[in-house]
C-alpha positions as CSV (number, residue, x, y, z in Angstrom):
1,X,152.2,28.1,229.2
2,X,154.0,31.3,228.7
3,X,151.4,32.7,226.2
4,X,148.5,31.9,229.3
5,X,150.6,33.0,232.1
6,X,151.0,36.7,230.4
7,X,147.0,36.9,229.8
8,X,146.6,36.0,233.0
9,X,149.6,36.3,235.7
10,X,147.7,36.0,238.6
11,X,147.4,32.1,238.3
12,X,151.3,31.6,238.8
13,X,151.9,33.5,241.5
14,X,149.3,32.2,243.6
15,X,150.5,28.7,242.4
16,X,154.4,29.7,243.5
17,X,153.3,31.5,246.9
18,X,151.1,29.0,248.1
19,X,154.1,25.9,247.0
20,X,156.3,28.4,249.1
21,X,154.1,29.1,252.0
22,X,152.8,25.0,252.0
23,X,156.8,24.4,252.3
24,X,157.5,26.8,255.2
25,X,154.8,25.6,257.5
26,X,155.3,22.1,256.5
27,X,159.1,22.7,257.9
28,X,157.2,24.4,260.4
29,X,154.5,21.9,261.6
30,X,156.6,19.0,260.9
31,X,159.3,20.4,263.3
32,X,161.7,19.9,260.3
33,X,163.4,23.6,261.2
34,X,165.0,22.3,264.8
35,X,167.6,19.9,262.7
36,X,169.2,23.2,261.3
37,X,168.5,25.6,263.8
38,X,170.7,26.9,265.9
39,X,168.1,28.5,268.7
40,X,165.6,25.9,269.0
41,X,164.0,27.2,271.9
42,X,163.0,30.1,269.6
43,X,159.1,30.8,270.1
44,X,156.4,29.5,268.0
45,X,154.7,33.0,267.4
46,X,158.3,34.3,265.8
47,X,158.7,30.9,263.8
48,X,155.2,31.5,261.8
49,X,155.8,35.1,261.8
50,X,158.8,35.0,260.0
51,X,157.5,31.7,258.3
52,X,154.6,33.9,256.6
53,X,157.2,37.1,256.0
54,X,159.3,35.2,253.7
55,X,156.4,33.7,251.6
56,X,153.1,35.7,250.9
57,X,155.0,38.5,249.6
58,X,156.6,36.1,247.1
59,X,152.8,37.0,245.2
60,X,154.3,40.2,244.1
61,X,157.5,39.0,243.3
62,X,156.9,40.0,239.4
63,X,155.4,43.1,239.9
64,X,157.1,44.6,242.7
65,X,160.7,43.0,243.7
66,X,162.1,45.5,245.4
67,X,159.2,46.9,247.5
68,X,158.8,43.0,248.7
69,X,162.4,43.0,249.6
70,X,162.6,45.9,251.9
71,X,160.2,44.8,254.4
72,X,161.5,40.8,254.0
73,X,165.3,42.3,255.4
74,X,164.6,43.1,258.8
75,X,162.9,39.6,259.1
76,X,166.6,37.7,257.5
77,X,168.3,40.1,259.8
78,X,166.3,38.8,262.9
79,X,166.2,35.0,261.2
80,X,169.9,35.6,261.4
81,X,170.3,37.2,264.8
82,X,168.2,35.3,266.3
83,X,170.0,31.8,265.3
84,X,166.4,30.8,264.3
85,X,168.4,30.1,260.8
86,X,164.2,29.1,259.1
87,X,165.2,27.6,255.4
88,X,161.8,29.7,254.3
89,X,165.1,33.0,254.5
90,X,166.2,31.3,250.9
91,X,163.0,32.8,249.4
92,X,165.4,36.0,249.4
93,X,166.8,34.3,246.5
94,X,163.7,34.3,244.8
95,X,163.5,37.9,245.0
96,X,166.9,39.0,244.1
97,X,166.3,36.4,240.9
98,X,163.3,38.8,240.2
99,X,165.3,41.8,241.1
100,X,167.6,40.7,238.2
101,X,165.2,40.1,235.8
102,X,162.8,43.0,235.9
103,X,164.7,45.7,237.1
104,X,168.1,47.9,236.1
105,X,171.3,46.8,236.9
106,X,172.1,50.0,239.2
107,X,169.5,48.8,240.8
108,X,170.2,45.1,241.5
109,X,173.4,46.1,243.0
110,X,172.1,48.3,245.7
111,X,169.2,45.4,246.0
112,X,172.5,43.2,246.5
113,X,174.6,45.3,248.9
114,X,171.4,45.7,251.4
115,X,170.8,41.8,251.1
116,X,174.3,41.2,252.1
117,X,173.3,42.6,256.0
118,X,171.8,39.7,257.2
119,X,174.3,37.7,255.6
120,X,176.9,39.6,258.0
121,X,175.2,39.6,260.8
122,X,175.0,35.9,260.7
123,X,178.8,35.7,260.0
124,X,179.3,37.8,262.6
125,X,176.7,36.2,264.9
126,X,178.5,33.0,265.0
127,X,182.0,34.7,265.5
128,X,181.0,36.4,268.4
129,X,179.7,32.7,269.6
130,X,183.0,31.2,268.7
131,X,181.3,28.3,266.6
132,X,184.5,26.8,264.8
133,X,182.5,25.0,262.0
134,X,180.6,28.8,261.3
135,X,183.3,31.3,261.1
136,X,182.9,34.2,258.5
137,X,184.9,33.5,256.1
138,X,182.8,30.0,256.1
139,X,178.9,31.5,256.4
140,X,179.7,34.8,254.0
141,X,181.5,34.0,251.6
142,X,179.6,31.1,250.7
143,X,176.6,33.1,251.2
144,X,177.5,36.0,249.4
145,X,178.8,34.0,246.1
146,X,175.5,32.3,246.0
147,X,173.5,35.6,246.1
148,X,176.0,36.8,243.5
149,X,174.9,33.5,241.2
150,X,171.5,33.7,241.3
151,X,171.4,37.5,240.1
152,X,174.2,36.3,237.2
153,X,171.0,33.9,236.1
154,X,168.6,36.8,236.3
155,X,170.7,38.4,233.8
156,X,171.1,35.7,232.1
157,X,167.5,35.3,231.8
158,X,166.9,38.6,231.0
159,X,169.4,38.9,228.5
160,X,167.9,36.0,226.7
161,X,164.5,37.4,227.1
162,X,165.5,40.3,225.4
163,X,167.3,38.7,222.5
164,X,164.3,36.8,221.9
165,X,162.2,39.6,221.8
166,X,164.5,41.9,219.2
167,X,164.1,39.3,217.2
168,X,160.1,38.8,217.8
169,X,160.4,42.4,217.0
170,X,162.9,42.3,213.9
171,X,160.6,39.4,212.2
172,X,157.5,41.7,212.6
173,X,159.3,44.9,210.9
174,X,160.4,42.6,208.3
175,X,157.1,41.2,207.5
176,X,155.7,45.3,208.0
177,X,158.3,46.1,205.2
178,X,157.4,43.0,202.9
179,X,153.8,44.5,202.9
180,X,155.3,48.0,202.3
181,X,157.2,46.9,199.6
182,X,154.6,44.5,198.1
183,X,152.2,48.0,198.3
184,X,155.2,50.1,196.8
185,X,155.4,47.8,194.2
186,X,151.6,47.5,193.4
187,X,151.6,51.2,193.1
188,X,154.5,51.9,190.8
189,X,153.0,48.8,188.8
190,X,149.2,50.7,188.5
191,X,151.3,54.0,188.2
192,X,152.8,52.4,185.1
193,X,149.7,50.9,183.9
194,X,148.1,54.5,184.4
195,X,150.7,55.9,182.0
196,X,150.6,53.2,179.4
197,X,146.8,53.9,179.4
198,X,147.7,57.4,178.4
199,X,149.8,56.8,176.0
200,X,147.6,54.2,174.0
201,X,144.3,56.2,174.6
202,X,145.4,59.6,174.2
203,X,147.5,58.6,171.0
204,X,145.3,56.7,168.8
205,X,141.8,58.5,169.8
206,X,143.8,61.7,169.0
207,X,144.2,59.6,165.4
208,X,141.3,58.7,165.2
209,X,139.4,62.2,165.8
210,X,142.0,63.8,163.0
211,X,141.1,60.7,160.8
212,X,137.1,61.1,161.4
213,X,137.3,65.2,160.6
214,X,139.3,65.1,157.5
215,X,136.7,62.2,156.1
216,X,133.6,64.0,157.2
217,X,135.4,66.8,155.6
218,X,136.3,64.6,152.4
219,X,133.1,62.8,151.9
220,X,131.5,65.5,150.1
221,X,134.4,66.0,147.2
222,X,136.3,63.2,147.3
223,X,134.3,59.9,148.6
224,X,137.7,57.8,148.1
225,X,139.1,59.8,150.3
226,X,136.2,59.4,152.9
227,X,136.6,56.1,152.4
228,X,140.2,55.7,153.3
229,X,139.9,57.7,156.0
230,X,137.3,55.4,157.7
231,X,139.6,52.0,156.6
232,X,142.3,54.0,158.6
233,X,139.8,54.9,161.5
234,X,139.4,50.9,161.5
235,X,143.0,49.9,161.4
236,X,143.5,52.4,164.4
237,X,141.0,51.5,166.6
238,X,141.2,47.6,166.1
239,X,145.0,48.6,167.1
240,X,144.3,50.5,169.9
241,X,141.5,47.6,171.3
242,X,144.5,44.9,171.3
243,X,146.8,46.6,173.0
244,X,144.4,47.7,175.6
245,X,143.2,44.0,175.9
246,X,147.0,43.3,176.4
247,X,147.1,46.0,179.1
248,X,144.2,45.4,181.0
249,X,145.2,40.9,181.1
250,X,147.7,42.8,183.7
251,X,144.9,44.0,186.2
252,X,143.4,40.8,185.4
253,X,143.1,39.0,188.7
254,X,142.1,35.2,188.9
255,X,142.2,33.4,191.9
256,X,143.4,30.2,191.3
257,X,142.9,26.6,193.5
258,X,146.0,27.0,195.1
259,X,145.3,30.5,196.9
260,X,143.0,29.4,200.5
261,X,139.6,30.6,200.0
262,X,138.5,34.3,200.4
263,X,142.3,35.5,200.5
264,X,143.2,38.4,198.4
265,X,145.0,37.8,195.3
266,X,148.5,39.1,194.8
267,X,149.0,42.5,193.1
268,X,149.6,42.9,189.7
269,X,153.7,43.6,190.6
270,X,153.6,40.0,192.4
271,X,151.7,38.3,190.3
272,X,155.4,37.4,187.7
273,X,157.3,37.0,190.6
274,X,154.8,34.3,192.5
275,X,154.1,32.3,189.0
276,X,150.7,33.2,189.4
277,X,150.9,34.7,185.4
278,X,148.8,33.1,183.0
279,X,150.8,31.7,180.7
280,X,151.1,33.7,177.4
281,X,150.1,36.4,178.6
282,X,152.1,40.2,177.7
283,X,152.2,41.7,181.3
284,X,152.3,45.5,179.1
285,X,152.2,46.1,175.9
286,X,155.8,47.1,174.3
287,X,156.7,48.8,171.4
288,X,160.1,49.0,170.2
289,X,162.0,51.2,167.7
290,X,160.8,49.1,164.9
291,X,157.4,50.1,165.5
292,X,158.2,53.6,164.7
293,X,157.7,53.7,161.2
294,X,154.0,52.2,162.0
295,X,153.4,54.8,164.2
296,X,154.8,57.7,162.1
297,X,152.5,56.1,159.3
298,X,149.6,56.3,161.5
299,X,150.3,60.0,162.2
300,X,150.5,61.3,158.8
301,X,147.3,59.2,157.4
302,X,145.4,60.8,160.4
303,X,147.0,64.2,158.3
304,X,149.9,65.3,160.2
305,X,153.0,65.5,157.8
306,X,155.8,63.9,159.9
307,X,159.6,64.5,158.2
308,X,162.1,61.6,160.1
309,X,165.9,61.7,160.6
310,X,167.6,58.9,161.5
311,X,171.4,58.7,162.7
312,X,172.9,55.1,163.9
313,X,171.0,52.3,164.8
314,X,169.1,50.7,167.6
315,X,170.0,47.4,167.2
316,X,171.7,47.4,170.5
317,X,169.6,50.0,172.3
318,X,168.1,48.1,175.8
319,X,164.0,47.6,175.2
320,X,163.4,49.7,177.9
321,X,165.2,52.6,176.2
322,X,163.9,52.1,173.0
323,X,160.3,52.3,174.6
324,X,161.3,55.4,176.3
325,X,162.1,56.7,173.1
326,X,159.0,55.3,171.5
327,X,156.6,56.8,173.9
328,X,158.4,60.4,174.0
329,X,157.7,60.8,170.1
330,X,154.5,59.4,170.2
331,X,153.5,62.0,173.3
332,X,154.9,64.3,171.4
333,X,153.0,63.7,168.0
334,X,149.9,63.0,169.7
335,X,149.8,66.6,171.2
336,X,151.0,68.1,167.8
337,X,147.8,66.2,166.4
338,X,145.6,68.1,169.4
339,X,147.1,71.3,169.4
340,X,149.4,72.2,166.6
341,X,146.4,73.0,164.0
342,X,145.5,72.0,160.6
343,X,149.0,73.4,158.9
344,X,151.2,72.4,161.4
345,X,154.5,69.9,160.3
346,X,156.2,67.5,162.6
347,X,160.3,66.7,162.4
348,X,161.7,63.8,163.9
349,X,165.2,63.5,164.4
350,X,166.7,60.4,166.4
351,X,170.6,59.9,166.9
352,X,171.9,56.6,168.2
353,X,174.8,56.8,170.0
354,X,177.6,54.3,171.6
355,X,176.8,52.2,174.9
356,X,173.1,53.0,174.5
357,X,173.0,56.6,174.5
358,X,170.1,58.0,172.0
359,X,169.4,61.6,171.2
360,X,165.8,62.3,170.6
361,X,164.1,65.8,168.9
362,X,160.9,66.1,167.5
363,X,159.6,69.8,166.7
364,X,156.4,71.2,164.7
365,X,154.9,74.1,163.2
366,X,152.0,74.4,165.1
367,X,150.9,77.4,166.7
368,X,153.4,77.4,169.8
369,X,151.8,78.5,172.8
370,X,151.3,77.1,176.3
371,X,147.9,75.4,174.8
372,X,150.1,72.9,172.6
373,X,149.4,70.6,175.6
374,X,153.2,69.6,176.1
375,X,152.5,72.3,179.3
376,X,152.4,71.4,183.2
377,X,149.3,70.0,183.1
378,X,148.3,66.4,182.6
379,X,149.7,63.0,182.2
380,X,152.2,63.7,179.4
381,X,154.5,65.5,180.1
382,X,154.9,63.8,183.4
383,X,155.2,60.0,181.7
384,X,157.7,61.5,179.6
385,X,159.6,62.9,182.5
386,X,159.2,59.9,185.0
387,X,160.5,57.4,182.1
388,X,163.4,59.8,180.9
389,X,164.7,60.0,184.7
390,X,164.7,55.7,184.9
391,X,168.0,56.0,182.9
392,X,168.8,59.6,184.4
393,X,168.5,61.5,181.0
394,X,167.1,65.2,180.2
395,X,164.3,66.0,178.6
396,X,163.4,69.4,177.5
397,X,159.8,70.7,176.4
398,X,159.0,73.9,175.4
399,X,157.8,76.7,172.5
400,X,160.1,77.6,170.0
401,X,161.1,81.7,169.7
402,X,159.0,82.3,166.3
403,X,156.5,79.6,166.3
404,X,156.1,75.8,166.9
405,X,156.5,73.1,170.0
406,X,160.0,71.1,170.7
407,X,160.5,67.9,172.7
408,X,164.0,67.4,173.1
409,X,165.2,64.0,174.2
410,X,168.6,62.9,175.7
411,X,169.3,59.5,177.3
412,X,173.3,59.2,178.5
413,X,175.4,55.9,177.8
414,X,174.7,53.6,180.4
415,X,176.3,52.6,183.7
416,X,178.1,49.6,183.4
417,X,176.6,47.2,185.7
């Protein structure tokens, strides 16, 4: 009902004016108003007059309160004056009720203190006529206190009204910021998935390139070597094909029975948290530290000598550190492949620390310049970045004074939670 009545207002208005007016000349025609009136020789032509004032403004009750009550107060004033005393006068309540709910509280008390005038010239009506049973203190006050509890239920009303709708409101910022966050989340998922494509694509086609040029460059003198060469080429790429079947099972989306038909499946950040995962399925692909010594393997067969140093142990380094760590030295080792040239060297060093701190340098002999790749430019450098600031470490990328690239790696201990 309130749903139709605010598409279409009209309806109720006409219903309430017409009960009101039907009431007021059925007092009027059924000669109902001469039981309470105090003046019942009062003419007809002022009985419907003020019959119709009270009522048919009540159809702009909603819209306009306090431009219906102006001209309905010189009628109460000569309803009152008059000792006609019609019963249609307590449509003023229905106004002031209005008043209450639709307009500001500064002005429902001046709406109040002007209603009050023909509630004191009644009072004072009947004290000039002496009338022992209507003295002011018994037709104003009473008056007055009921004027006064009808605007208290306005506000009531209103107050309730707006309650309800701050939390109409509230419900539909929540559900705007659930979308946000499910959208955040969708996009720092892809963002991740975009940076784990880098890293697996850019790391083993960069092995694979180095692997393919030193056997075409083999085949000729030294057709074992060739031949090595292209079993490595093999190893790497089958390699490289699983973990990007791994990575792209994340963007997989499969709608299953219990999602209504044509709705749009959850993003891949939802997917976990909703139990909509297939099960056995990796949601990324993730190295650890005891992958290193595969992918330091895979760097010097593609023909990049790689010297390690290792200090502590990563036994009790988080996964999500160690993979930090992992995917800084192979970004690093991937762009010494690209850019350093045929002579260049690679060092490793990796220090493990107390309360997972980890200390991470990797330098080469390669040419040196803003062309090693490790520059401003592309996905790299930026992937390492993003993931160093997860645990709010330092990392450091730059030429070295005579010659060479360095990648220098610091995660702090961390924060107890």
């Amino acid at each position: 009902m309130r749903a139709f009545d605010r598409r279409h207002p009209l309806v109720w208005d006409v219903l309430v004016t017409g009960f009101f007016v039907t009431a007021a000349f059925t007092d009027v025609l059924g000669g109902g108003w001469r039981y309470i009136t105090q003046n019942p020789q009062a003419p007809t032509w002022l009985i419907v007059t003020l019959s119709l004032g009270f009522t048919v403004p009540l159809l702009w009750r909603r819209t306009h309160p306090v431009a219906i009550l102006l001209p309905m107060l010189p009628l109460a004033v000569v309803n009152a004056w008059t000792g006609t005393d019609l019963q249609a006068g307590l449509t003023l309540l229905v106004v002031t009720f209005n008043i209450a709910l639709h307009t500001a509280l500064r002005t429902l008390l001046a709406s109040y203190a002007i209603t009050m005038i023909p509630i004191v010239v009644d009072g004072f009506r009947n004290a000039t006529e002496q009338a022992a049973d209507h003295s002011p203190d018994q037709t104003i006050v009473p008056q007055a206190t009921r004027l006064a509890m009808v605007a208290i239920v306005g506000i009531s009303y209103r107050t309730r009204q707006e309650y309800l709708a701050s939390l109409v409101e509230r419900a539909a910022q929540l559900e705007v910021e659930r979308d946000q966050q499910a959208r955040l989340a969708t996009a720092a998922e892809r963002t991740r998935i975009a940076r784990e494509m880098h890293d697996i694509i850019g790391h083993n086609l960069s092995v694979i390139t180095s692997l393919a040029d030193g056997g075409s460059y083999a085949a000729a003198k030294n057709p074992e070597r060739a031949a090595q060469a292209l079993t490595a080429i093999g190893t790497t790429s089958r390699q490289a094909l699983g973990e990007l079947r791994r990575l792209l099972d994340v963007l997989r989306t499969d709608p299953s029975a219990t999602e209504p038909p044509g709705a749009e499946p959850p993003g891949p950040a939802l997917r976990p948290a909703l139990g909509l995962e297939p099960p056995g399925v990796e949601m990324a692909p993730q190295p650890s530290l005891t992958d290193l010594d595969h992918l330091i393997e895979g760097v010097r067969s593609a023909g990049l000598p790689v010297r390690t140093t290792i200090h502590g142990y990563a036994t009790a380094l988080p996964p999500g550190r160690q993979l930090t760590v992992y995917r800084v030295i192979q970004e690093a080792l991937t762009n010494t492949l690209k850019h350093g040239g045929p002579d260049a060297t690679s060092t490793v060093s990796v220090s493990y620390g107390d309360g997972g701190a980890v200390t991470t340098t990797v330098t080469d002999t390669g040419r040196g310049s803003t062309a090693h790749g490790n520059g401003t430019g592309g996905r790299g450098l930026t992937g390492m970045r993003e993931r160093t600031a997860l645990y709010g470490g330092t990392l450091e990328s730059g030429p070295l004074p005579d010659h060479g690239w360095r990648v220098h790696l610091h995660l702090p201990e961390e924060t107890p939670q």
